[in-house]
C-alpha positions in Angstrom: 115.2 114.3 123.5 112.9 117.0 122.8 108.9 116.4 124.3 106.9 117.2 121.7 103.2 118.0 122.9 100.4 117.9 120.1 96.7 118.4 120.4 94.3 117.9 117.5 92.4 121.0 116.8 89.1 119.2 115.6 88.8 116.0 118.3 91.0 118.1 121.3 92.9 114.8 121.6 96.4 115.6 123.0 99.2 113.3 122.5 102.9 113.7 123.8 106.1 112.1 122.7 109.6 112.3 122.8 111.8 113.3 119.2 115.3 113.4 118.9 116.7 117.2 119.5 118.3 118.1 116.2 115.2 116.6 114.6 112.7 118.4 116.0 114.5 121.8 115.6 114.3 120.9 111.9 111.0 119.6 111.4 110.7 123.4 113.2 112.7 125.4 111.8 113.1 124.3 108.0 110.4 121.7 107.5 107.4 123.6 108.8 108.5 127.3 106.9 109.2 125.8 103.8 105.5 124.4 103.3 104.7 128.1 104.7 106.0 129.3 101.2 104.0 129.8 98.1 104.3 126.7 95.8 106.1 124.7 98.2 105.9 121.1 98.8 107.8 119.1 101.0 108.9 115.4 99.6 110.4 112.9 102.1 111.3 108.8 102.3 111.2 106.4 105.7 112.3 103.3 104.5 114.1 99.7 106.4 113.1 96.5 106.8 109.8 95.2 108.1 109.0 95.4 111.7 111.4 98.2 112.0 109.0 100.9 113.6 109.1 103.2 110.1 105.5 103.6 110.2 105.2 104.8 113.6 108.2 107.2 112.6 106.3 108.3 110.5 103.4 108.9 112.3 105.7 110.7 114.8 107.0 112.9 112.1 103.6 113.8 110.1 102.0 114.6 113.2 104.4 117.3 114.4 103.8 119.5 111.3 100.8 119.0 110.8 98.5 118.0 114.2 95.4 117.6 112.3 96.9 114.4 110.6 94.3 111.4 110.9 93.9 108.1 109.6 91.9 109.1 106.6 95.2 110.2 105.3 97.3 107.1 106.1 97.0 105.2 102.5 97.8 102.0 101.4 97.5 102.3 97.8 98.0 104.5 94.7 94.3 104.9 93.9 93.7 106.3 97.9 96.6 108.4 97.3 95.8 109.8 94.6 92.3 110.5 96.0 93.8 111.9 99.3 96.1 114.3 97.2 93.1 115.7 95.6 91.1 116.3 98.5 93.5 117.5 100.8 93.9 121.2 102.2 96.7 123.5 102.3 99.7 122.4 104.2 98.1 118.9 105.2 100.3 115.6 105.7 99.6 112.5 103.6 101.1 109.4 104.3 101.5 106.6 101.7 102.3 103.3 103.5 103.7 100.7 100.8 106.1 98.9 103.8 103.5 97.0 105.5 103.2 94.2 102.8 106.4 93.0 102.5 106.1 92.1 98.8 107.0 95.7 97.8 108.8 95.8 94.2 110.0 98.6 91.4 107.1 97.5 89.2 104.8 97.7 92.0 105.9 101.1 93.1 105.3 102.2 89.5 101.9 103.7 89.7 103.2 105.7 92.9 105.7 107.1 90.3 103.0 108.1 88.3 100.7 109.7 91.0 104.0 111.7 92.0 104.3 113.3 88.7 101.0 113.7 87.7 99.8 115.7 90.6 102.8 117.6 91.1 101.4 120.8 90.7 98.4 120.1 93.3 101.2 118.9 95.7 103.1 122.3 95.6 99.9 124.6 95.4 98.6 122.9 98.7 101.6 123.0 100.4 101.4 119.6 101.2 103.6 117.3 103.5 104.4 113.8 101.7 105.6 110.9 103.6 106.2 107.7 101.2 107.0 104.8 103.9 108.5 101.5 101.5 111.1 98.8 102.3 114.0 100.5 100.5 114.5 104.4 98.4 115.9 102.1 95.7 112.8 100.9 94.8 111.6 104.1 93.9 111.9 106.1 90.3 115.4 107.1 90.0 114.3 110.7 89.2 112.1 111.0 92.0 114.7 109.2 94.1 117.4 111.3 93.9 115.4 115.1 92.8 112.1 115.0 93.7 112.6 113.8 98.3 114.3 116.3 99.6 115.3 113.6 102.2 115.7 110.3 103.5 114.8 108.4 106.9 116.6 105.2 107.1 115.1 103.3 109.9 116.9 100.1 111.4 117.4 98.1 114.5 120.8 97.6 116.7 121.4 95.1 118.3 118.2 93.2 118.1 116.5 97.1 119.2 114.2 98.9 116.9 114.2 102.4 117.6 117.1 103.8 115.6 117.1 106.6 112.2 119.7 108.0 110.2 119.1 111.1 107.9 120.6 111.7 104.6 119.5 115.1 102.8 119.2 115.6 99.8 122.6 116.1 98.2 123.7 113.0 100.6 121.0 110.7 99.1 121.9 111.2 95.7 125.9 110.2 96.7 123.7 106.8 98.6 121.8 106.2 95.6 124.3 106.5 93.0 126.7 104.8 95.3 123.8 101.8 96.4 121.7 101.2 93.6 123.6 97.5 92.4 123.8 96.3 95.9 120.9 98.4 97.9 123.1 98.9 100.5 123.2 101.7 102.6 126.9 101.2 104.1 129.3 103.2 102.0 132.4 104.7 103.7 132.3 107.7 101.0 128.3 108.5 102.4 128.0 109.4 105.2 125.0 110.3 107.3 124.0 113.9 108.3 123.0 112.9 111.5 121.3 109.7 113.2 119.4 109.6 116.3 116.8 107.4 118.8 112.9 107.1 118.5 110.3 105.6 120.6 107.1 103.4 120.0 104.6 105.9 120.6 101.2 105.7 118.0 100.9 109.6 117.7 97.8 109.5 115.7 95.7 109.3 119.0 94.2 107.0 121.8 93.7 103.4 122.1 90.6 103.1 119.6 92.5 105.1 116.6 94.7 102.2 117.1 92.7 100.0 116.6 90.9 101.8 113.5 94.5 101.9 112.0 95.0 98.2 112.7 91.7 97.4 111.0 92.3 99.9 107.9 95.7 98.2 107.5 94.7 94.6 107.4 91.6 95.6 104.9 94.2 96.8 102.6 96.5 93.8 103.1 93.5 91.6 102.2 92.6 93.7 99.6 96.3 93.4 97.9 96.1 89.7 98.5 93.2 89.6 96.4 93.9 92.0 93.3 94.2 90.3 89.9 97.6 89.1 88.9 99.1 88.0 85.2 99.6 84.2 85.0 103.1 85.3 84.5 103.1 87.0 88.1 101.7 83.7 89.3 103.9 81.6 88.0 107.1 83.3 89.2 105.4 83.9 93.4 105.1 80.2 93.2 108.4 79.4 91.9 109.5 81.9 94.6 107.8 80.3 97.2 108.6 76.5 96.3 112.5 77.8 96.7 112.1 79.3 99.7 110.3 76.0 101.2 113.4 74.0 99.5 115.7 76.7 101.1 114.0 75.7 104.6 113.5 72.0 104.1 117.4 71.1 102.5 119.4 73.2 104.7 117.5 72.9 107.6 117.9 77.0 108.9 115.0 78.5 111.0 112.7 81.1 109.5 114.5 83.9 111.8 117.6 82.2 109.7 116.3 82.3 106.3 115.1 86.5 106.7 118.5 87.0 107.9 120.2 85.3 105.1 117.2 87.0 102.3 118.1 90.4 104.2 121.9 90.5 103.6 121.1 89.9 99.7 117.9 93.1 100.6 115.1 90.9 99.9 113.1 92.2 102.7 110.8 89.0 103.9 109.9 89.0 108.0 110.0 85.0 109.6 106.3 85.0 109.3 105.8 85.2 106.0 108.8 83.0 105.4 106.5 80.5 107.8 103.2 80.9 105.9 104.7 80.7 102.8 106.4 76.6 104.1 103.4 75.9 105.6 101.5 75.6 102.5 103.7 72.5 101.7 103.1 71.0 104.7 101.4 68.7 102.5 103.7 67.4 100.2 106.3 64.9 101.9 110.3 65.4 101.1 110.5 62.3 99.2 108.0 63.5 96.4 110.1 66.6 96.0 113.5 64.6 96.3 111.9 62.5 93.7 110.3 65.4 91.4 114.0 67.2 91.1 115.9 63.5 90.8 113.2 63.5 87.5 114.2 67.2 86.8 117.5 66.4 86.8 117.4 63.3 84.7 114.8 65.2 82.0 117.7 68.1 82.0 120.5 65.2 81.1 118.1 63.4 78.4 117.8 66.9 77.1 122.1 68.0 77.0 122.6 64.4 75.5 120.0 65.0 73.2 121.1 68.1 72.1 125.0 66.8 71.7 123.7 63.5 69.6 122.4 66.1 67.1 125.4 68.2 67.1 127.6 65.4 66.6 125.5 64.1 63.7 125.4 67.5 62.1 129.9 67.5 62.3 129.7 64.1 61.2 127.2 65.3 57.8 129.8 67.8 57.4 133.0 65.5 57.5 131.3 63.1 55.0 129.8 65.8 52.5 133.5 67.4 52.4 135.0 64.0 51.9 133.0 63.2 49.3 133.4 66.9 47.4 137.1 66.1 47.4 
């Protein structure tokens, strides 16, 4: 492991962690000298499962090219990164964080699509270092996906241990994509992995109070999501979600830790906690007024079938009759 020693030009804070070897010679030797060249950009995924450690990767990553990253360009949303984008200077890392919800979606990643294409140019004219940090690559555009990252961090745990990457490049992550995109899965035995390696939990952006300004700034923007409009169709269908999720729970009788496990395998990405503060808001409602609510379902969905085969049958039987009769 390679100790990577970084101090901050404008607060002469100095921070030191360890990187895996062939990772920090190419953070050094192909990373940092592209951005160096004139209209160059540098495009890049983290991605895995919440509670993984990918933002801290991150952290880790955008730090050692550029040292004067800060928490004014960790972003939560499209509007702050567009805004971040715009005022950035040359060869400055930006960080877009869209992991830390947990309710990451395609149609929620759109207007991330949309700040990607529209400020290209600005992107390659400031030489800038992009981090996008999301659940899973497949959630992103296809085209910016597979053509416009030029590669792909795929952080996981083993074992029960967070702490462990794999790297795909760019010609690799388009075989992953093409070969992932039904099933989001990431374990093909025709893609394989340029490399993989170990991390540690160390917050690079600074000391013990930077910490806590990026805990605060994170749980602002979590509030702030939680509170943003939504369509009545959008409403409808979390609730439906979440009633089947407490079903799931209260039916089967699984744990939360269970119920991620089981969500995971089909890559619905949901920690145990949410899974827990979603049940708890039925705590309310007692099993036999559900038991009695679907027993109702049921026998509404039966009245409907028999309904709807009493009207066929009526319809043959018309028919029958009328060619009778014309004969």
């Amino acid at each position: 492991m390679a100790q990577v020693k970084i101090k901050d030009p404008k607060t002469n804070f100095s921070i030191e962690y360890y990187m895996n070897d062939r990772l920090y010679n190419n953070m050094n030797d192909r990373v940092i000298p592209a951005l160096q060249k004139e209209d160059k950009d540098y495009v890049i995924c983290v991605d895995g499962r919440e509670g993984s450690g990918k933002s801290w990767f991150s952290f880790q990553l955008g730090k050692a090219v550029d040292p004067t990253l800060d928490l004014s360009r960790i972003v939560f949303s499209p509007e702050d990164f567009r805004q971040a984008i715009l005022d950035a200077k040359k060869g400055q890392c930006i960080i877009y964080d869209e992991a830390f919800t947990g309710f990451s979606s395609r149609s929620s990643l759109s207007p991330v699509n949309r700040v990607l294409v529209s400020l290209s140019m600005q992107m390659r004219q400031k030489n800038l270092f992009i981090i996008i940090v999301l659940p899973t690559i497949f959630l992103l555009d296809k085209y910016m996906a597979m053509f416009r990252t030029k590669g792909l961090f795929h952080v996981y745990e083993s074992s029960g241990r967070r702490g462990y990457f794999k790297f795909y490049n760019s010609r690799i992550k388009k075989y992953l994509i093409l070969a992932g995109q039904k099933t989001m899965s990431y374990n093909h035995k025709s893609v394989r992995t340029n490399f993989r390696g170990r991390f540690y939990g160390k917050f690079a952006l600074g000391d013990a109070e930077m910490l806590k300004g990026y805990l605060k700034k994170k749980e602002k923007a979590l509030s702030d999501s939680e509170q943003t409009s939504m369509t009545s169709a959008q409403v409808k269908f979390r609730e439906q979600r979440d009633l089947m999720i407490w079903l799931f729970k209260e039916y089967i009788k699984l744990t939360y830790k269970e119920i991620e496990e089981v969500l995971f395998e089909y890559d619905f990405n949901m920690s145990y906690v949410q899974i827990s503060r979603i049940c708890s808001k039925f705590g309310g409602i007692s099993s036999k007024k559900i038991k009695s609510s679907l027993e109702r379902g049921n026998d509404n969905l039966k009245t409907n079938i028999d309904s709807k085969l009493d009207v066929k049958e009526q319809k043959e039987t018309d028919s029958s009759e009328k060619e009778t009769k014309d004969t």
